[in-house]
N, C-alpha and C positions, 0 to 999 in steps of 0.2 A: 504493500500500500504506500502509496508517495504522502508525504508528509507535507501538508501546504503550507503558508505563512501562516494563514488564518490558524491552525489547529498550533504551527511552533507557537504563537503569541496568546494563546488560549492555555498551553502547558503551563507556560512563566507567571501566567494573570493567576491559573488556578493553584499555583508552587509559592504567591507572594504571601497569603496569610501562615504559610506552616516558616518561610524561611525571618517574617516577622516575632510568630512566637519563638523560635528559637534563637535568634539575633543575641549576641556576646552571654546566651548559653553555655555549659559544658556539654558535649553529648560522648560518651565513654563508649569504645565499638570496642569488643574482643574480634578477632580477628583470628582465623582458625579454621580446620575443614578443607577442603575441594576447593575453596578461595582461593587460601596458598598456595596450592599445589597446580592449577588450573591456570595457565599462562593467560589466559581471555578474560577470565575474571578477577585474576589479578591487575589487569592492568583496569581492569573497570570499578573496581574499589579503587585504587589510588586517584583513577581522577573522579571519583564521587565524594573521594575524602578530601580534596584540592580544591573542587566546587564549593564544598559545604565551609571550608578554612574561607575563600572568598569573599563567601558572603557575610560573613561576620560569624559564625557557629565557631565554641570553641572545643576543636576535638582531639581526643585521646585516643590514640590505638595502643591497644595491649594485647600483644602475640602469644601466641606457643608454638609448637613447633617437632609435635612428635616424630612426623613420617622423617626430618632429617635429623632428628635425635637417634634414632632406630636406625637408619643409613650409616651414621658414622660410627657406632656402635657396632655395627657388624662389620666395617670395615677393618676396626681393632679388635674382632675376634673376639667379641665383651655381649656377653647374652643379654637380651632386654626382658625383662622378669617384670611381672604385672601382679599384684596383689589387691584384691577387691576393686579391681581398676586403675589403682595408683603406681606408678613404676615406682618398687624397688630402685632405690639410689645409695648404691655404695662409695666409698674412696672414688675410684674410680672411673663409676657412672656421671659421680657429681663436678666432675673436670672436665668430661665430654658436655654433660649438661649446658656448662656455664659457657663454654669454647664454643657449641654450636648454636644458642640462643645470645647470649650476649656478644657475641663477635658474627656469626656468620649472617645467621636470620634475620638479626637485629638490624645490622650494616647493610643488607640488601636490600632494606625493605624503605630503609632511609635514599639509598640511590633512587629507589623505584619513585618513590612520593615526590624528589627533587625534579628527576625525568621528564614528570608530567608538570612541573611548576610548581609545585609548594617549596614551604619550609619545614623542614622538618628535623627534628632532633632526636639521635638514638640514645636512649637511657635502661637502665635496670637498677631492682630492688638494692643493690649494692650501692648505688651513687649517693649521695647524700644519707646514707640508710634510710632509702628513701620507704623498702619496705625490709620492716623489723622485725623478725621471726624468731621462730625456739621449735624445736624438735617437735613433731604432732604425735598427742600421744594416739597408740592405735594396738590393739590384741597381740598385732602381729609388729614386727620391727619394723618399722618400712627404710630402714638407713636417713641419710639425709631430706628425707622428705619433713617439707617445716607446712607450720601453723602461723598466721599472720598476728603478732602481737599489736603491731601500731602502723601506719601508713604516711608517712613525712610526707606534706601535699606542697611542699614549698618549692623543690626541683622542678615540678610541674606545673606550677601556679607563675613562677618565673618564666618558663616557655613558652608560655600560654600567653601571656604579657607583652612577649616578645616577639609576636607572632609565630610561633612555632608550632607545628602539631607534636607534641612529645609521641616519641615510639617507645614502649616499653616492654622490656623483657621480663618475664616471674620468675627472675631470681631474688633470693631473698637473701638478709645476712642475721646471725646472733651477735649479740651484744658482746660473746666472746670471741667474733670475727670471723665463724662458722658461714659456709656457703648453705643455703638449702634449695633444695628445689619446690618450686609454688604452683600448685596449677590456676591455671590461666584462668579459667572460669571465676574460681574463689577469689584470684588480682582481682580482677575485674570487679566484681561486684564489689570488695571492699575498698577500690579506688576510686569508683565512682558514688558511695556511699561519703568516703570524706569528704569529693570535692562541693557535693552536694548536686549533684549531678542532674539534666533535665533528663535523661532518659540514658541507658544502660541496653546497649543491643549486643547481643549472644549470636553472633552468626554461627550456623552447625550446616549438614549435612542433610537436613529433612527439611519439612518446611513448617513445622510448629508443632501442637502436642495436638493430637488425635483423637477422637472420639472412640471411632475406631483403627488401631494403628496400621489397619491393613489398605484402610480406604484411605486415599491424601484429600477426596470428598468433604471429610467431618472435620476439617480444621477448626479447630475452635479460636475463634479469633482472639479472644478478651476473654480473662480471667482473675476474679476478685483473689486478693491472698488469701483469705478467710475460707475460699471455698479449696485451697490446694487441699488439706487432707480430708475431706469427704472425698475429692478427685484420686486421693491416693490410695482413700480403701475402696472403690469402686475398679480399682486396677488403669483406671486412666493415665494416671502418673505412673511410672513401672521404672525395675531397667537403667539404661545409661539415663532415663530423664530425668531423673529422683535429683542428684544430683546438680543438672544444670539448672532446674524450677527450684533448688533448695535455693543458689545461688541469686535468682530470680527475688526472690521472696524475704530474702534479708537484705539483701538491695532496698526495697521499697520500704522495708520496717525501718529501715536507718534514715531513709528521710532520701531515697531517689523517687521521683517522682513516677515515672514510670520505667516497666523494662519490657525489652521485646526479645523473641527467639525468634530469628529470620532463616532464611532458606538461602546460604550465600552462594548455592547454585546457580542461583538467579541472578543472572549480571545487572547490575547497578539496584538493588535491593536494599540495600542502603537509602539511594535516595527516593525510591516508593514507601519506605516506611517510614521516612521523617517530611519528606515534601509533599506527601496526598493523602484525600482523604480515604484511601480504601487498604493503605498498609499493608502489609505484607507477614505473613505468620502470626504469634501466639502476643497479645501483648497484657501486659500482669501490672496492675493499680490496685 
């Protein structure tokens, strides 16, 4: 279908009240999924995150980065071990960890963002200690894997200032100067919880939480916090989602206003769920 003037100037008329509510906003995106990995839609998140720096939005990307954590890990012959979902981080792992999120992923993803015209700035929980950690306690040992004690908003409030889009990596440090590794989801929501965030987007692999998980039909657009654990004993919530809607849901209890689980298969999904009114995936008030 050819796209006329008439309908380009009727996008921008109908994108002006969402890019007013959010105007010198924070919006906190995790970043993660078939995103990263999917050369087409990586390049269509950086400039939807470039668009939104533009117009005044102030954004935060916050990564992970497992499929090349697992890559460089097998390249040194070092098994990736998964416990209740969480990788097992030994000596190690957690030097691979730190070498391939704060140095590789991190650094690329800042070239990518400059590329298309932004600014951007690569940072991790080590910088300023910026995120403060201590050992998570858990049944099983999980080696270096940490729990987020505090979240220093000052590295990033500074960048943000400065017009930067901060990129950040979930490494974490202890106060005895301990590395840990953080997953990405629980950053997220606890950094977009201090900054006070307008909205907290969870890009995944699906395209929101299900009614039925078998049908992409039953998407349930909106969902009250209140109603997550009836959703949970009903079996709605299951699974790897327990997890990302936990994150979701303490997000919103800290005082972020809204959070979304989007479908970041969808190229430029990003700016359907903060520039229009029909959104895209799961969103939690």
């Amino acid at each position: 279908m050819e796209i006329t003037n008439k309908i380009r100037s009727q996008i921008l008329i109908d994108a002006l009240p969402y890019i007013q509510k959010y105007h010198d906003k924070v919006v906190v995106i995790k970043y993660g999924g078939n995103a990263m990995t999917n050369a087409e839609l990586k390049e269509a998140v950086m400039s939807d995150i470039v668009l939104l720096n533009m117009v005044g939005i102030r954004v935060v990307l916050v990564h992970g980065g497992g499929p090349e954590i697992n890559a460089m890990l097998g390249k040194l012959n070092i098994e990736s071990k998964f416990i209740g979902g969480l990788r097992y981080t030994d000596e190690e792992t957690i030097e691979v960890v730190q070498m391939v999120l704060a140095g590789k992923v991190n650094k690329e993803l800042v070239a990518a963002l400059q590329l298309h015209g932004g600014k951007a700035l690569g940072l991790c929980g080590i910088d300023g200690q910026m995120i403060l950690a201590e050992k998570k306690q858990n049944d099983v040992d999980l080696g270096f894997v940490g729990e987020i004690k505090k979240v220093q908003t000052k590295p990033i409030i500074d960048a943000l200032n400065n017009g930067y889009v901060p990129i950040i990596s979930t490494i974490g440090v202890g106060e005895d100067g301990r590395t840990y590794n953080i997953n990405a989801d629980t950053a997220a929501a606890r950094i977009a919880s201090c900054l006070r965030a307008e909205n907290l987007i969870l890009m995944t692999d699906i395209v929101g939480l299900l009614e039925n998980k078998d049908d992409e039909k039953t998407l349930i657009s909106k969902v009250n916090v209140s109603d997550v654990p009836h959703l949970k004993n009903q079996g709605i919530i299951s699974g790897g989602m327990i997890p990302k809607i936990d994150c979701c849901v303490e997000a919103v209890r800290r005082g972020v206003k809204r959070t979304s689980i989007i479908d970041g298969r969808v190229p430029h999904s990003i700016l359907i769920e903060l520039l229009s009114n029909e959104g895209v995936g799961t969103q939690f008030v």
